[in-house]
C-alpha positions as CSV (number, residue, x, y, z in Angstrom):
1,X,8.8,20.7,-14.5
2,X,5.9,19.0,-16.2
3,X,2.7,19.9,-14.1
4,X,-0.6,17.0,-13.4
5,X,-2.4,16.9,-16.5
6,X,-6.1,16.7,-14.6
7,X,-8.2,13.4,-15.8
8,X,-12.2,13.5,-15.4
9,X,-12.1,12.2,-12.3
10,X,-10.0,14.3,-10.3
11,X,-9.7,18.0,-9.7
12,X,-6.8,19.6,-9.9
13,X,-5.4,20.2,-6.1
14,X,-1.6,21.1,-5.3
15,X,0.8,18.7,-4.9
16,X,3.8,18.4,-3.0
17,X,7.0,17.3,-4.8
18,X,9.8,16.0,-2.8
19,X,13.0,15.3,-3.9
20,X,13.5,11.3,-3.1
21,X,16.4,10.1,-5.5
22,X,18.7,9.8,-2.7
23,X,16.0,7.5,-0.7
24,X,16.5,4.4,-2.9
25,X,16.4,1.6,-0.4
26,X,19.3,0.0,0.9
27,X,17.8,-3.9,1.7
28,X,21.0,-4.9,2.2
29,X,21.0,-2.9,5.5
30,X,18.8,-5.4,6.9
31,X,20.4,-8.8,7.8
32,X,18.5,-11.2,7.3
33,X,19.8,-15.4,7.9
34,X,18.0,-18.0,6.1
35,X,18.0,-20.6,8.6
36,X,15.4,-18.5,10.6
37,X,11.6,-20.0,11.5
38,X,8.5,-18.4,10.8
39,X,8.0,-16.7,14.4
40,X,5.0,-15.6,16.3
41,X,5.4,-12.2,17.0
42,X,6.0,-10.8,13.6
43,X,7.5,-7.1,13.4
44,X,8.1,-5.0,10.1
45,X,11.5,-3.6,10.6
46,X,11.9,-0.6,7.9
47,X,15.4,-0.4,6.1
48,X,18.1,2.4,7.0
49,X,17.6,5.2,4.1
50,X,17.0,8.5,4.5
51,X,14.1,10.4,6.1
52,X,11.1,11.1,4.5
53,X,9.4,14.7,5.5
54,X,6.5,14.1,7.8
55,X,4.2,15.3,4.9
56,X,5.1,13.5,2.5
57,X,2.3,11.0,2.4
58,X,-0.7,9.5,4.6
59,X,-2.8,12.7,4.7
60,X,-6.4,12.6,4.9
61,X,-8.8,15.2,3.5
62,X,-12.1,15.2,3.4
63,X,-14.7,12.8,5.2
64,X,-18.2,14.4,5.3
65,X,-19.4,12.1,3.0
66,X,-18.3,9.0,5.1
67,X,-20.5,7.4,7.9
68,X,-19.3,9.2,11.8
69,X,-16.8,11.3,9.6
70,X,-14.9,8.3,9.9
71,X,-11.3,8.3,7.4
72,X,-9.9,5.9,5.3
73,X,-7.1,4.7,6.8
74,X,-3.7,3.9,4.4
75,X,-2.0,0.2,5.2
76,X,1.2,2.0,5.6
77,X,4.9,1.8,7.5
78,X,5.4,5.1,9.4
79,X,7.5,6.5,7.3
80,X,4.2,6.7,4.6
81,X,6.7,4.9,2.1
82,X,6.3,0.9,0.7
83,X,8.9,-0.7,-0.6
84,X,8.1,-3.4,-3.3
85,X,9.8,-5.9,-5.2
86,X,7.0,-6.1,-7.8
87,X,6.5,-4.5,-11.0
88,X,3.1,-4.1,-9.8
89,X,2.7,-3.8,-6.0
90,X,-0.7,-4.6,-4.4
91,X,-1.8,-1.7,-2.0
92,X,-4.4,-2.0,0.7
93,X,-6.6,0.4,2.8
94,X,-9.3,0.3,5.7
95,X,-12.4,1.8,4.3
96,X,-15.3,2.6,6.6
97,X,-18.9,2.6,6.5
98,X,-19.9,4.2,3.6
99,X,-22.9,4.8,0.3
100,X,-20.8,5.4,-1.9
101,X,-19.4,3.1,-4.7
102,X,-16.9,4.5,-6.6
103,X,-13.2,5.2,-5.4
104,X,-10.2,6.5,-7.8
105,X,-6.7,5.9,-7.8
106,X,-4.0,7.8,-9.2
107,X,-0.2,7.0,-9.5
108,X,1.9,9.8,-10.4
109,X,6.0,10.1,-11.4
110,X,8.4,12.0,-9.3
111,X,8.0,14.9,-11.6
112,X,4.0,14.9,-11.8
113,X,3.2,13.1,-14.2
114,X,0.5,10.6,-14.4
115,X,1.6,7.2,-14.7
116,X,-1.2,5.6,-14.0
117,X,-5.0,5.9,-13.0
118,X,-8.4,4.3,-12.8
119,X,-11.1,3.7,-10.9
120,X,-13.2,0.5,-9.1
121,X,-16.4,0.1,-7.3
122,X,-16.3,0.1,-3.6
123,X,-17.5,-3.1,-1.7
124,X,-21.5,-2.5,0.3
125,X,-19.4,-3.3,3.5
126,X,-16.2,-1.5,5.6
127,X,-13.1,-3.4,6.2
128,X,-9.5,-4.2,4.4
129,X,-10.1,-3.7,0.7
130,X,-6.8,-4.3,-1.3
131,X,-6.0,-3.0,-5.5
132,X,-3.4,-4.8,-7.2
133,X,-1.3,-2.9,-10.1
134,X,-3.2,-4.8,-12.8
135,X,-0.2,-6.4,-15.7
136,X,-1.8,-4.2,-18.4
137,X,-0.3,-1.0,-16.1
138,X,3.2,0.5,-16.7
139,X,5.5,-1.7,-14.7
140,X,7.2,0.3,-11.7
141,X,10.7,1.1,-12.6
142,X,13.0,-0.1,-10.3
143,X,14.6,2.7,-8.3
144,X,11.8,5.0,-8.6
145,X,9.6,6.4,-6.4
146,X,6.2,6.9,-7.5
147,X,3.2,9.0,-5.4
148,X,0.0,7.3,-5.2
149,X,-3.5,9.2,-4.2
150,X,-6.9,7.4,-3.6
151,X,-10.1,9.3,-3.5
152,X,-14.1,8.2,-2.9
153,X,-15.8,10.4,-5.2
154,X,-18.3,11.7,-3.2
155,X,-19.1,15.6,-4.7
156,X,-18.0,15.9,-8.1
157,X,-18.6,19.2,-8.1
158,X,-16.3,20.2,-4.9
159,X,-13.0,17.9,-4.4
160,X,-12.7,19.7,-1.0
161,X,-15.4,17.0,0.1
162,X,-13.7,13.8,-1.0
163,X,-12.0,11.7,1.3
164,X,-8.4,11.4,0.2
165,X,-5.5,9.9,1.3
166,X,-1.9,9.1,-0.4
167,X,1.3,7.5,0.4
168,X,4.6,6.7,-2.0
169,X,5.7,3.3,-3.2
170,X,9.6,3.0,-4.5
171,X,10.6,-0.7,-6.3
172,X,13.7,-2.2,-5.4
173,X,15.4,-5.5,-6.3
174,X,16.8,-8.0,-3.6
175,X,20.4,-8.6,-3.0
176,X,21.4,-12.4,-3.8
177,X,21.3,-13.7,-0.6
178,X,17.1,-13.0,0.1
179,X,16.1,-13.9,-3.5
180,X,17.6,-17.2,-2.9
181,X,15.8,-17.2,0.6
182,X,12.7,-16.0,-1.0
183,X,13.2,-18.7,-3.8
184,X,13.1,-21.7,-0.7
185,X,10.4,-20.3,1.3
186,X,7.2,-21.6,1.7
187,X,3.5,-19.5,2.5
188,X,4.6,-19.8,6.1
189,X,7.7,-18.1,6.2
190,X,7.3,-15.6,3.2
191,X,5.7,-13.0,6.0
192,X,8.7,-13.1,7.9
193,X,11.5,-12.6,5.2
194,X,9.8,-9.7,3.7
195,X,9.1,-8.0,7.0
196,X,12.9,-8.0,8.2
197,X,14.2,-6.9,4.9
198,X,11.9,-4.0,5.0
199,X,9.8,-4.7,1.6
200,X,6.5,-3.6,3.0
201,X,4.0,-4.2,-0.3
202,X,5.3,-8.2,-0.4
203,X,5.5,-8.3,3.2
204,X,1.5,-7.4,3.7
205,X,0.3,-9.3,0.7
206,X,1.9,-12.4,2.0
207,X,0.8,-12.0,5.8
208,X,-3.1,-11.4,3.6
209,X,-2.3,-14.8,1.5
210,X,-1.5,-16.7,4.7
211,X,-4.8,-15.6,6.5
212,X,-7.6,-16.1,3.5
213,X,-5.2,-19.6,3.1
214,X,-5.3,-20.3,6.6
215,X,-8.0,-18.2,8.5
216,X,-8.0,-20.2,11.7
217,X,-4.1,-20.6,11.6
218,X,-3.5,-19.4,15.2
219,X,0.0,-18.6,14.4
220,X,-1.0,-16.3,11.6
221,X,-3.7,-14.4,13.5
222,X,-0.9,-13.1,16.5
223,X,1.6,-12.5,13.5
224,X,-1.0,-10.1,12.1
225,X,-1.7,-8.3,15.1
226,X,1.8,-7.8,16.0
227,X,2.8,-7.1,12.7
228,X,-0.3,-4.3,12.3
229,X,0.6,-3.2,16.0
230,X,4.2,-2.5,15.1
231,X,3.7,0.0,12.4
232,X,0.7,2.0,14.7
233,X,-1.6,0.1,13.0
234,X,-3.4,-2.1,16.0
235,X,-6.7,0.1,15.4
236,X,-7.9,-1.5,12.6
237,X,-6.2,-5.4,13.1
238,X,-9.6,-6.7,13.6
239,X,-11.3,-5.3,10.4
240,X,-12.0,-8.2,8.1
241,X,-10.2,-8.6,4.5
242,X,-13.3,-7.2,1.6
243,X,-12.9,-8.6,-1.8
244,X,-12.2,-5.8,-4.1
245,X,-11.2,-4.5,-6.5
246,X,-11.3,-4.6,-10.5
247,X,-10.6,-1.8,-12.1
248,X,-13.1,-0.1,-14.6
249,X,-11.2,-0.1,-17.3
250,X,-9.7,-3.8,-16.7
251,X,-11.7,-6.1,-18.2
252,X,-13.5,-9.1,-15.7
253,X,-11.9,-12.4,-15.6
């Protein structure tokens, strides 16, 4: 087994490897019919598969550096796995009050390997930042599972002291029936297709899109709450969406 082959920004720490091949996502476990409305009320309903081990993802080390020893806080289903249709997902985390800039993100295989990393400034303010994948990334395989890690760089001398959290994201494709659905939907009802079929990574970016489209939408406001409420996420429903983030070595638009 190839080992994590430590970059200049992260020291090396040990890292669980759990065997997910037989966790691919079954979509088609989740009916879904396309004549249904946009609804108030919206729920993310997780597809049947497997169960992941409770440590497998989520964990938080670290938070001296950040203000009231708050933690960052992973936009996550329970389970502490995303499913995505995209070649490159967007992820999203709450990040509190904080001085420091500079947060790094590192993708790695199912056998430890780094697939991807980089790093992008912070915003000056706490709240919902989000990172896209950018297109000149490796494109997620679909099938795989892939086991992401983000860490503010607050002692570069001592990792022990900076706040970390990580999660997995696995891609899937849709079954016939929801790409067509997906191919008819509008903004409005995008939130609810993904959300019953389980694709979490499409399902939060389009709930995001709606609100910055729409931000005094009524309908879209109770969908985000009760969509952030049914994954144990109510806590932080109220903390505003933060423009961020470029990464480093992506150039500016």
């Amino acid at each position: 087994m190839k080992g994590i082959k430590p970059s200049l920004y992260f020291v090396p720490f040990s890292l669980p490897l759990y065997l997910l091949s037989g966790l691919t996502a079954q979509v088609q476990a989740q009916s879904y019919h396309a004549n249904k409305t946009w609804q108030v009320s919206q729920t993310f309903k997780p597809p049947q598969r497997g169960k992941l081990p409770a440590s497998a993802g989520g964990s938080t080390r670290g938070s001296s550096c950040l203000k009231g020893k708050q933690l960052i806080t992973p936009l996550m289903p329970p389970d502490k796995l995303g499913l995505t249709f995209a070649q490159h997902p967007t992820f999203f985390w709450y990040i509190p009050p904080s001085q420091l800039k500079t947060a790094k993100f590192l993708l790695l295989t199912e056998d430890q390997n780094i697939f991807y990393e980089t790093s992008f400034t912070l915003p000056n303010k706490p709240g919902i930042i989000s990172f896209k994948l950018p297109d000149s990334a490796p494109a997620l395989a679909v099938g795989k599972t892939y086991h992401w890690y983000l860490t503010i760089a607050c002692n570069t001398q001592d990792s022990s002291e900076n706040p970390t959290v990580d999660g997995w994201v696995e891609r899937t494709q849709p079954e016939a029936t929801l790409s067509q659905a997906l191919a008819k939907a509008n903004l409005y009802k995008l939130p609810t297709i993904y959300a019953e079929a389980g694709i979490w990574h499409e399902a939060l970016t389009s709930l995001v899109q709606l609100r910055q489209t729409e931000p005094n939408n009524f309908k879209a406001k109770l969908d985000w709450r009760q969509f952030f409420k049914s994954v144990g996420l109510n806590a932080i429903a109220s903390e505003p969406l933060i423009d961020c983030c470029t990464p480093k070595n992506q150039p500016q638009n």
